[in-house]
C-alpha positions, -999 to +999 in steps of 0.1 A: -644-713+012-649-693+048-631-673+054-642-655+082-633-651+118-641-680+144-665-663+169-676-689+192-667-731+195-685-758+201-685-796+211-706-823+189-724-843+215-746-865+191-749-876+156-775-896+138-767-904+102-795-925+096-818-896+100-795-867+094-787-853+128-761-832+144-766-821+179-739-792+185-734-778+219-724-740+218-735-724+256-718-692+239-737-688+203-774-698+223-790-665+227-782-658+191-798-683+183-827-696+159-846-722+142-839-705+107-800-690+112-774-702+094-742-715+116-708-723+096-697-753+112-661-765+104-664-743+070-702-757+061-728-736+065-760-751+086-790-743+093-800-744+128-835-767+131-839-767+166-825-753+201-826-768+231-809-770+266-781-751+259-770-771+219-786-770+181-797-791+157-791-793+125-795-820+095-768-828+074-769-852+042-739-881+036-727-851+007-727-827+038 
């Protein structure tokens, strides 16, 4: 359960279930930032794939 404290929001601007793909816009988190990092996301923790133009990527599974 998280249980920490929400540092930064963001905005889900694309998702593609067929291949496993969240695109998560967060201008604020960017410069922290890294393929690699783990990002909780709505109490799931992600790991960040990509960065790009200001959002993330991150894959996701249908048990995600």
């Amino acid at each position: 359960m998280f249980g920490g404290i929400i540092r930064n929001r963001g905005k889900l601007t694309w998702v593609d279930l067929r291949r496993g793909v969240l695109r998560i816009q967060a201008p604020g988190l960017m410069h922290r930032l890294s393929p690699g990092d783990s990002v909780s996301v709505d109490g799931v923790c992600l790991t960040v794939t990509r960065r790009r133009l200001g959002e993330f990527h991150v894959d996701v599974t249908s048990e995600t």
